[in-house]
Biotite code that builds the C-alpha atoms (Angstrom):
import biotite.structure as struc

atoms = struc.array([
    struc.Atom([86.301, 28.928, 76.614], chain_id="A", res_id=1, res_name="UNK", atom_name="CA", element="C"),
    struc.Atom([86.773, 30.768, 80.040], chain_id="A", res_id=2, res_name="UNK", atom_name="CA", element="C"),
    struc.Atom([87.050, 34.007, 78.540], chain_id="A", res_id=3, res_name="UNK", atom_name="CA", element="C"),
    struc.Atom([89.988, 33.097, 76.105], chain_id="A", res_id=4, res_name="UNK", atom_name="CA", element="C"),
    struc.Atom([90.482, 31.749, 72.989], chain_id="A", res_id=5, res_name="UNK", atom_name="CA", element="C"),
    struc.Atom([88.933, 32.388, 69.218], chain_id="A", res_id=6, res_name="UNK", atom_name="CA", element="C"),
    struc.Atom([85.643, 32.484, 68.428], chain_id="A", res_id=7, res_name="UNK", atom_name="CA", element="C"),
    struc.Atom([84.861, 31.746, 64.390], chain_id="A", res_id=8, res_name="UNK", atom_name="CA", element="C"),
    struc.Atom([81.249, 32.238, 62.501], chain_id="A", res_id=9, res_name="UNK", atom_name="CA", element="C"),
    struc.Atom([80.825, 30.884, 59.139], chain_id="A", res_id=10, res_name="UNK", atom_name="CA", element="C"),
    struc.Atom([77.703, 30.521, 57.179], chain_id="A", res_id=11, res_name="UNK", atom_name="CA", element="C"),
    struc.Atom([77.506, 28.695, 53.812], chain_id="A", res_id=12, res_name="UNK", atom_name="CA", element="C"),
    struc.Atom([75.087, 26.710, 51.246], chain_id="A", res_id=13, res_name="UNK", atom_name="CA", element="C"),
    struc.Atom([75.457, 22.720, 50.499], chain_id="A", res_id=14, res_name="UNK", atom_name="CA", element="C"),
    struc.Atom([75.210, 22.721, 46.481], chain_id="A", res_id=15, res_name="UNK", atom_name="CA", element="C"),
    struc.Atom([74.361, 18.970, 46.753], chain_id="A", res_id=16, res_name="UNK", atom_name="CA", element="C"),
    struc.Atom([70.997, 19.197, 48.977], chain_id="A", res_id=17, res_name="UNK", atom_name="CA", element="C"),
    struc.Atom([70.539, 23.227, 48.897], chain_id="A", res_id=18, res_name="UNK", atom_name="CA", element="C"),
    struc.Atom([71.049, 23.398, 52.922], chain_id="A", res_id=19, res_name="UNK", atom_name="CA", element="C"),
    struc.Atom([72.101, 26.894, 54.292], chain_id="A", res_id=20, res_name="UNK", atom_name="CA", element="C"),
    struc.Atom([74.102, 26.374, 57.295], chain_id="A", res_id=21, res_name="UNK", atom_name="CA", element="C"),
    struc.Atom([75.518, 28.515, 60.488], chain_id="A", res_id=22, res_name="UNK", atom_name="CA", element="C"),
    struc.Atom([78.943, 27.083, 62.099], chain_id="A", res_id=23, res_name="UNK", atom_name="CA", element="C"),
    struc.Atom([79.884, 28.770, 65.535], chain_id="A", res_id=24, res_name="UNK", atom_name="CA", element="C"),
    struc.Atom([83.341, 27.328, 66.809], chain_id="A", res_id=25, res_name="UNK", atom_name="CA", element="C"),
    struc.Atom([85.807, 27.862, 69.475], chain_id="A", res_id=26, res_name="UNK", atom_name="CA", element="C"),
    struc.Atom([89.257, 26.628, 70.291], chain_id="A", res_id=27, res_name="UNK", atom_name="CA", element="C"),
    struc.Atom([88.692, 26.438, 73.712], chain_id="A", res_id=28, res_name="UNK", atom_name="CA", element="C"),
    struc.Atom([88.587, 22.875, 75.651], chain_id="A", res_id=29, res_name="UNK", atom_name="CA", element="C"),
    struc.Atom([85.847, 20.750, 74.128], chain_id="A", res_id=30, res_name="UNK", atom_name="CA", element="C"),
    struc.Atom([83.146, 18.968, 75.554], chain_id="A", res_id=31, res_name="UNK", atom_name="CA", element="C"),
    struc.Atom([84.229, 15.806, 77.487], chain_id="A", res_id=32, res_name="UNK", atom_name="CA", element="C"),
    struc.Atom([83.282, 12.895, 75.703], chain_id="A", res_id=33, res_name="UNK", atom_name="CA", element="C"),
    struc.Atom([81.292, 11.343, 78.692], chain_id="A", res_id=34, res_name="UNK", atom_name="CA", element="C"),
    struc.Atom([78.858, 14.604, 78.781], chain_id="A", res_id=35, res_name="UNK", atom_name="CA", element="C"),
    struc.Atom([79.040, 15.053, 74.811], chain_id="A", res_id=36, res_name="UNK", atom_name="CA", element="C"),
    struc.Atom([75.334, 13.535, 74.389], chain_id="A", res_id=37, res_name="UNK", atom_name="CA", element="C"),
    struc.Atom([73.949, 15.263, 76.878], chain_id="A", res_id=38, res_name="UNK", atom_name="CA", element="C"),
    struc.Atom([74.343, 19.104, 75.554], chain_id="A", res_id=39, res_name="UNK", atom_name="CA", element="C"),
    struc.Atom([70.989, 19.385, 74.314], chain_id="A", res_id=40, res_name="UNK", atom_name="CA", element="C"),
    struc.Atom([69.006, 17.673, 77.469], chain_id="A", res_id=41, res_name="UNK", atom_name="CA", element="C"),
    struc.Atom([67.056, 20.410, 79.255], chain_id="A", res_id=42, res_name="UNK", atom_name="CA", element="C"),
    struc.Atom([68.420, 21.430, 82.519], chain_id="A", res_id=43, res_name="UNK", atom_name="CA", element="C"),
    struc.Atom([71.716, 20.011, 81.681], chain_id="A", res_id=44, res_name="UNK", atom_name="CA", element="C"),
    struc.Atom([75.029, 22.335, 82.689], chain_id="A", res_id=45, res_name="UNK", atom_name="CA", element="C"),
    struc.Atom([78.351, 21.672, 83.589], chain_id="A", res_id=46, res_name="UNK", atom_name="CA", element="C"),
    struc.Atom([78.300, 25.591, 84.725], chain_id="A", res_id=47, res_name="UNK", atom_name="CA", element="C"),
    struc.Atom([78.075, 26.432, 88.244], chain_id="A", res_id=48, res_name="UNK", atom_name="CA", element="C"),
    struc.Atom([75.756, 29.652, 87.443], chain_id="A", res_id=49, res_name="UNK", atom_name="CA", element="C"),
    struc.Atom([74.514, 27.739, 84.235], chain_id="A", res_id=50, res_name="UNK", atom_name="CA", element="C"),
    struc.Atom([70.637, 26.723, 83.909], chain_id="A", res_id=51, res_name="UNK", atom_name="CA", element="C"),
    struc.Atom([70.964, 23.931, 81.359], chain_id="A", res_id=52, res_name="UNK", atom_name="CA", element="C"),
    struc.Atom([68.064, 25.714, 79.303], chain_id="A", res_id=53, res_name="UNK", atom_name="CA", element="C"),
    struc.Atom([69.853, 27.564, 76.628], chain_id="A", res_id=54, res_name="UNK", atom_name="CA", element="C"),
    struc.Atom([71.162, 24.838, 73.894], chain_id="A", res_id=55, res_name="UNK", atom_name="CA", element="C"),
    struc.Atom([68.119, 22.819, 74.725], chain_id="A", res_id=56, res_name="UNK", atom_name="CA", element="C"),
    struc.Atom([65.667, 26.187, 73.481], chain_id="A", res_id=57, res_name="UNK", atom_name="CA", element="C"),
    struc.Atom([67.824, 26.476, 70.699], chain_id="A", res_id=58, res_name="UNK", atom_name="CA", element="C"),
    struc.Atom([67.994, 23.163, 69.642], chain_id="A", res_id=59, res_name="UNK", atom_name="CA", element="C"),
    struc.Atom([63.649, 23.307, 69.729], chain_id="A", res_id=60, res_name="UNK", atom_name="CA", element="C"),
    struc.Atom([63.746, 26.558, 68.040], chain_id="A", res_id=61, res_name="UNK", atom_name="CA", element="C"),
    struc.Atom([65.599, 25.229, 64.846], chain_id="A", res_id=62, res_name="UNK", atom_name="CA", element="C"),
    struc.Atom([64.288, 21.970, 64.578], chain_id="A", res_id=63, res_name="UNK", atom_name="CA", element="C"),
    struc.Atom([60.578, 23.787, 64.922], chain_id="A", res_id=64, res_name="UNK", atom_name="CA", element="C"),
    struc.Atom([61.778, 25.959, 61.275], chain_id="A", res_id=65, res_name="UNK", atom_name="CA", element="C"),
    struc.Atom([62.627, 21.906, 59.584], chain_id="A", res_id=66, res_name="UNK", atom_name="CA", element="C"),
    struc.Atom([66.195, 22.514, 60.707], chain_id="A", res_id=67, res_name="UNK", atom_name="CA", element="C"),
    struc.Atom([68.397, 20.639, 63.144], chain_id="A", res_id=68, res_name="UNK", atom_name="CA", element="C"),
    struc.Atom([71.198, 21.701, 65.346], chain_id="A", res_id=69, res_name="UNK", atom_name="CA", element="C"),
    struc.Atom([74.630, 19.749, 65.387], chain_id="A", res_id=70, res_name="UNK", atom_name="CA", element="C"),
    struc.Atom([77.794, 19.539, 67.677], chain_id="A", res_id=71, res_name="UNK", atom_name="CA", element="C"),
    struc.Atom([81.204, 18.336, 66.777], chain_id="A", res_id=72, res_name="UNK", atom_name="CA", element="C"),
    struc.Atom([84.042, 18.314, 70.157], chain_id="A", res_id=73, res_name="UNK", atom_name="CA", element="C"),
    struc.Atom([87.234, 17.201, 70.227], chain_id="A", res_id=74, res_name="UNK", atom_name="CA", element="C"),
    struc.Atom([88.978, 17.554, 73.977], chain_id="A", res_id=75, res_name="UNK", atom_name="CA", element="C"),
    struc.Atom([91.428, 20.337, 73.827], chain_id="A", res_id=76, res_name="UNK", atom_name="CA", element="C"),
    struc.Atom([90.890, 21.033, 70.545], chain_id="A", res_id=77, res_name="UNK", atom_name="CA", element="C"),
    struc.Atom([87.746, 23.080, 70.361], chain_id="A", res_id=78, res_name="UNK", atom_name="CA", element="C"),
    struc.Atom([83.746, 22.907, 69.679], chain_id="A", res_id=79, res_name="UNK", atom_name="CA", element="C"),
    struc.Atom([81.542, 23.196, 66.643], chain_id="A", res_id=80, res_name="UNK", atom_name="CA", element="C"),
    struc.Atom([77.976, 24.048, 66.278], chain_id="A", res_id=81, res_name="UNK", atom_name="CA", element="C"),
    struc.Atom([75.864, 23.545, 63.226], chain_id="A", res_id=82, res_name="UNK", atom_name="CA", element="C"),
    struc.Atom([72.583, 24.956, 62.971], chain_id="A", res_id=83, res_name="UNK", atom_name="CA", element="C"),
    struc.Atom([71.554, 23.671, 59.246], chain_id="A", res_id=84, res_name="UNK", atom_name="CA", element="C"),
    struc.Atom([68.356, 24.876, 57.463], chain_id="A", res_id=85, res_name="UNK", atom_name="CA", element="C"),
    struc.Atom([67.107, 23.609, 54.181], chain_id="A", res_id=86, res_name="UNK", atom_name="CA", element="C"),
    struc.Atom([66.972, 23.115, 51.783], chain_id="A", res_id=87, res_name="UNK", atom_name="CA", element="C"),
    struc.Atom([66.790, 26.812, 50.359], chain_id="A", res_id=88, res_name="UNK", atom_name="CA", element="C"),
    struc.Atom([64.761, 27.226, 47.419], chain_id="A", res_id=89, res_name="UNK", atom_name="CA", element="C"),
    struc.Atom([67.210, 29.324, 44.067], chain_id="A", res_id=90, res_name="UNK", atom_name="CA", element="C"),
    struc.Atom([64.054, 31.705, 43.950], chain_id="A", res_id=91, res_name="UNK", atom_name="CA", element="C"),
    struc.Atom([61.606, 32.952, 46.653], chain_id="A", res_id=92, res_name="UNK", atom_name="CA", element="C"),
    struc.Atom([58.459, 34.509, 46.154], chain_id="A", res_id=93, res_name="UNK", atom_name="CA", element="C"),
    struc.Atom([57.510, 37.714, 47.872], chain_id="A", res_id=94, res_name="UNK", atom_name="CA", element="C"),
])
C-alpha cells in the first residue's frame, strides 16, 4: 500500500460448512495480474528489501492446521486475504 491507504480485518463463520474465516484487505494497488499466482511461491517478492518468505510460511502454517489461505486482487482496487479454518465444531471439549 506504500504506507497509505485503509487497512480492514474481519473475521466471521460460514453457517453452510461451519468454516471460521480471517479477511485482511487493503485499498491500495493490487497485485498485477501477471504475478497474481505467484504470491505464495517461496522466495517470490516484488519488494526491493522483500525476501519472498513471508506469505509462503504463512500459507504452510495454515494449511498445516486443515486450513487454506486465499487471495482475491483487483488492480487499483485493492487486495484480499482469506485465511479459512474449519469447519468449527458448535461445542468443544476441554
Amino acid at each position: 500500500m506504500d504506507g497509505r491507504g485503509s487497512l480492514r480485518i474481519a473475521s466471521s463463520v460460514r453457517e453452510s460448512t461451519g468454516e471460521a474465516i480471517v479477511s485482511v484487505s487493503d485499498d491500495g494497488p493490487g497485485i498485477p495480474s501477471e504475478t497474481a499466482d505467484q504470491v505464495f511461491d517461496l522466495f517470490f517478492t516484488t519488494k526491493a528489501q522483500g525476501t519472498g518468505v513471508g506469505l509462503a510460511m504463512a500459507k504452510r502454517l495454515v494449511e498445516q492446521q486443515g486450513g487454506r489461505l486465499e487471495v482475491a486482487s483487483r488492480p487499483r482496487e485493492g487486495t484480499e486475504f482469506r485465511v479459512v479454518l474449519g469447519p468449527m465444531s458448535a461445542t468443544r471439549s476441554a
